[in-house]
C-alpha positions as CSV (number, residue, x, y, z in Angstrom):
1,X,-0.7,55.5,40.1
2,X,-4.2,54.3,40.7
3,X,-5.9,51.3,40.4
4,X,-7.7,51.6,37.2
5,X,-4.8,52.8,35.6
6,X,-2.8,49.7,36.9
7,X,-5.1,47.0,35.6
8,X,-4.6,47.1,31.7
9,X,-0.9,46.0,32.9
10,X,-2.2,43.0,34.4
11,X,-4.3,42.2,31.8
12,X,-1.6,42.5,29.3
13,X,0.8,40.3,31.7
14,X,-1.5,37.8,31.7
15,X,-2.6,37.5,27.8
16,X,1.3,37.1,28.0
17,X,1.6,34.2,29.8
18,X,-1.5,32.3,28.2
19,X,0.1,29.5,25.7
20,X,-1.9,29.3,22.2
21,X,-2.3,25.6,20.8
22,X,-3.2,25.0,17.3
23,X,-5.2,21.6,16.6
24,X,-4.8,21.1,12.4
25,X,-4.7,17.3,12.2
26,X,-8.9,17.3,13.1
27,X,-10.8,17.9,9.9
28,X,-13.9,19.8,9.8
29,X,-17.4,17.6,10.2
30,X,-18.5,19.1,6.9
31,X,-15.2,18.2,5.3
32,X,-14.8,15.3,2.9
33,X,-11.1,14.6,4.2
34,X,-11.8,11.0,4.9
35,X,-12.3,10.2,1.3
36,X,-8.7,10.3,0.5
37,X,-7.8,6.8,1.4
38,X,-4.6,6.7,-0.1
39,X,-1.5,4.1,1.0
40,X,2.3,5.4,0.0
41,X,4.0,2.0,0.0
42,X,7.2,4.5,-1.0
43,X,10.2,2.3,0.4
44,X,12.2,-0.6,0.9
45,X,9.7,-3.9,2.1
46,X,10.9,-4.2,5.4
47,X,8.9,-5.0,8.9
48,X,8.4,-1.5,10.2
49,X,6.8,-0.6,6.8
50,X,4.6,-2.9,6.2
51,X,3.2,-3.2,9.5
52,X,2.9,0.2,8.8
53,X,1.0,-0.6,5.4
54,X,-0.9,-3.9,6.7
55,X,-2.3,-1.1,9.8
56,X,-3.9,1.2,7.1
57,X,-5.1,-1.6,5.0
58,X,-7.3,-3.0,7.6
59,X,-8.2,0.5,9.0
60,X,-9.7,1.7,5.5
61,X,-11.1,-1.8,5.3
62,X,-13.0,-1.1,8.4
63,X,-14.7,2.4,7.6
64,X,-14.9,1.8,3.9
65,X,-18.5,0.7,3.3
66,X,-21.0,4.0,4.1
67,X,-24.7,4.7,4.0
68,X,-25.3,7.9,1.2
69,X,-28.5,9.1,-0.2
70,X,-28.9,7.1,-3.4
71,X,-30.1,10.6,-4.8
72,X,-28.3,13.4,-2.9
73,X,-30.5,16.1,-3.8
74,X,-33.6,14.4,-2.8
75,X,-33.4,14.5,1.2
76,X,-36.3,11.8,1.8
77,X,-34.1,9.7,-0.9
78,X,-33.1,5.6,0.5
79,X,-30.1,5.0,2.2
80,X,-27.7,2.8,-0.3
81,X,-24.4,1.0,1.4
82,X,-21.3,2.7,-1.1
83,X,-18.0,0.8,-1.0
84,X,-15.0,3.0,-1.1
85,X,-11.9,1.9,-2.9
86,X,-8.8,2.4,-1.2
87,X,-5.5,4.1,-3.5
88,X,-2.2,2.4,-2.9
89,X,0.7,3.9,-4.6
90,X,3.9,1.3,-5.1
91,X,7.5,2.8,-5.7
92,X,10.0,0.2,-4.4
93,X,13.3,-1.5,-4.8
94,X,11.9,-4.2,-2.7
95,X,13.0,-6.3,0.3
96,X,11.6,-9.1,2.6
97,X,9.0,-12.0,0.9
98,X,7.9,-12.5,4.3
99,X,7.0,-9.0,4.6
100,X,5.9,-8.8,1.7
101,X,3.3,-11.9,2.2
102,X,2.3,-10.0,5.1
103,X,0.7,-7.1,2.8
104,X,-0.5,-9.8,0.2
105,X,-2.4,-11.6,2.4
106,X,-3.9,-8.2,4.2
107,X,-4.7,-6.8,0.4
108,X,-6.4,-10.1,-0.6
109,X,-8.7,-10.3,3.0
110,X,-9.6,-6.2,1.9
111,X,-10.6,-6.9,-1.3
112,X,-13.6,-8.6,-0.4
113,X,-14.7,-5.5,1.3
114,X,-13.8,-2.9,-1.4
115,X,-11.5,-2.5,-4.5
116,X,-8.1,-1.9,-4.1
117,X,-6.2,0.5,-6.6
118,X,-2.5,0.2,-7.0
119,X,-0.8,2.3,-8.9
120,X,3.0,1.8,-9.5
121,X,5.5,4.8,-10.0
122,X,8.8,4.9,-10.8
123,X,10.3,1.3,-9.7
124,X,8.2,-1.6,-8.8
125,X,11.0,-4.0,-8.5
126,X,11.3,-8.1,-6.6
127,X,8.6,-8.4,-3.8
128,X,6.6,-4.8,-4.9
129,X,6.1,-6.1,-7.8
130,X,2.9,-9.1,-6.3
131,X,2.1,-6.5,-4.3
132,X,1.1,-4.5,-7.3
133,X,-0.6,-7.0,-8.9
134,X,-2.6,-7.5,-6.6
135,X,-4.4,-4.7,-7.1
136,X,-8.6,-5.2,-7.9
137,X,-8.0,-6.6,-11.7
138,X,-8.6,-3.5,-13.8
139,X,-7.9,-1.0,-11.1
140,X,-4.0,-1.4,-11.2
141,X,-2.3,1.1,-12.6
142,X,1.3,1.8,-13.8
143,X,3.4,5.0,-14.8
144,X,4.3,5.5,-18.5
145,X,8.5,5.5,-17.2
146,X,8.1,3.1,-14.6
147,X,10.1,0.0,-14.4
148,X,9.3,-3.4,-13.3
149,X,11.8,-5.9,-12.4
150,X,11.7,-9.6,-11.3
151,X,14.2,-12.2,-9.6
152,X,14.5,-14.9,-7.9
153,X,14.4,-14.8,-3.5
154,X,17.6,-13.7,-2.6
155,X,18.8,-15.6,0.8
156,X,22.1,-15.5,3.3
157,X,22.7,-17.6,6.1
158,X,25.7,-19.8,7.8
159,X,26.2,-22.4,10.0
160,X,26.3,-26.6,10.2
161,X,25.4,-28.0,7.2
162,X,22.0,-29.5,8.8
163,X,21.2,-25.7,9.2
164,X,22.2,-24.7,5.7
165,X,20.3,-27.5,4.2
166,X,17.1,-26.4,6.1
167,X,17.6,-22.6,4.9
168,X,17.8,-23.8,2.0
169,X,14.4,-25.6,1.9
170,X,12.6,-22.7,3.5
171,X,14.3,-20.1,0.5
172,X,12.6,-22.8,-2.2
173,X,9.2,-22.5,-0.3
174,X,9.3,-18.8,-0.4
175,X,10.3,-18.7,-3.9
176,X,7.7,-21.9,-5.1
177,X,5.3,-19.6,-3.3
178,X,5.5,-16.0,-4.7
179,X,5.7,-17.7,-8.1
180,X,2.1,-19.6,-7.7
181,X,0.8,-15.9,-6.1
182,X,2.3,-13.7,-9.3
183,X,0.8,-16.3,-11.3
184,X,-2.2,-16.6,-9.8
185,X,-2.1,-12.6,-10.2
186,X,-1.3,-12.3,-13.4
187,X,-1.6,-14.0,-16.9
188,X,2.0,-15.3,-16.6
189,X,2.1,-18.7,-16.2
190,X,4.2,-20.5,-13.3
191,X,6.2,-22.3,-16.1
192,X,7.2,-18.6,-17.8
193,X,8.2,-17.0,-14.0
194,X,10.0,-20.2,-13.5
195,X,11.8,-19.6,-16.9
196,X,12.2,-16.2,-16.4
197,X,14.1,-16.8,-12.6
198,X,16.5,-19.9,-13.8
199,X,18.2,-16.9,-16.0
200,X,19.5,-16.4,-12.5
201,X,19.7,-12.1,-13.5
202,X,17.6,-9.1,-13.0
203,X,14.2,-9.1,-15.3
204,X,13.3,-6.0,-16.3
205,X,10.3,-5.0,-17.7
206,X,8.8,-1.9,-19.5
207,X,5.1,0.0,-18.1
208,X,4.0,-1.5,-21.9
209,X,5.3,-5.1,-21.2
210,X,3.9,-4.9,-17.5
211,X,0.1,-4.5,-18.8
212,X,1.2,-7.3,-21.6
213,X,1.7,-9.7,-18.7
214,X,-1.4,-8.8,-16.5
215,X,0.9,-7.2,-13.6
216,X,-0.7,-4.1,-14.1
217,X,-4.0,-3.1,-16.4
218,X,-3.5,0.7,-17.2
219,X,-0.9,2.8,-18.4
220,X,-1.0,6.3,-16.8
């Protein structure tokens, strides 16, 4: 066999061998990918989610002020500085306080920055539910079916009664303070949450009753 009749082989061996890698998680510079600045707070409150959560916040905070045309069709139009809101969707059952102050107090530093729209779907229930409030007032959304629930902060612990005592003290500041923040969130009064947690059971509340008590401005 002669040479040139030899080489396509080689060729074909080596197109073999070659390994193909696909990049898809680089959007094109054209694209308009980076507009959808949407959070999916979809589970339990706990430390690995809301670090999560609190790590998109302050990265959307970051890139969310741009320089556009004012008039996009006009190339020699002036630059104007746009603020882009940022979309958080809420759907929990709930979980830590302290997490959950964590994200409060990350939503409330982004908000000077840009608007923040939370939009609660399916269960906004114990510590979601501040966290959906404190959406930019008349930017917070709630699903028709949704369901809101609030209680009071749920605690365990053991030990010498010294400990037990201190616990408890630390339980009462958590509670006395997500009270004063849904309050402060909201047109319920820290006298009506108060009333509403000595019932000492679940308080549930419809999409309708939700908007009624300012947790959430527009049913959707």
């Amino acid at each position: 066999m002669s040479e040139k009749q030899k080489k396509p082989k080689k060729v074909a061996e080596q197109q073999e061998n070659k390994q193909i890698v696909i990049v898809n998680n680089i959007p094109d510079s054209s694209s308009r990918i980076d507009d959808i600045r949407t959070i999916n707070l979809y589970s339990d409150i706990n430390e690995k989610v809301c670090g999560e959560t609190v790590s998109a916040l302050l990265y959307f905070k970051d890139s969310a002020i741009t320089l556009e045309p004012e008039d996009p069709e006009n190339p020699e139009s002036p630059m104007v500085a746009i603020s882009r809101p940022i979309n958080m969707v809420v759907s929990t059952f709930g979980g830590s306080a302290t997490e959950m102050f964590a994200v409060y107090d990350t939503m409330r530093m982004t908000k000077d920055v840009c608007d923040i729209v939370t939009v609660g779907m399916g269960k906004v229930m114990s510590a979601g539910v501040l966290l959906l409030a404190a959406g930019t007032k008349g930017r917070r959304k709630i699903g028709k079916n949704c369901r809101v629930m609030i209680h009071g902060v749920a605690g365990g612990f053991g030990g010498n009664l010294t400990t037990m005592e201190n616990e408890i003290e630390e339980i009462k500041w958590i509670q006395q303070q997500y009270i004063k923040c849904l309050a402060d969130e909201t047109n319920l009064s820290v006298s009506k949450l108060k009333k509403m947690i000595r019932r000492q059971v679940d308080v549930y509340l419809s999409a309708e009753e939700a908007v009624k008590f300012g947790i959430a401005d527009e049913i959707i």
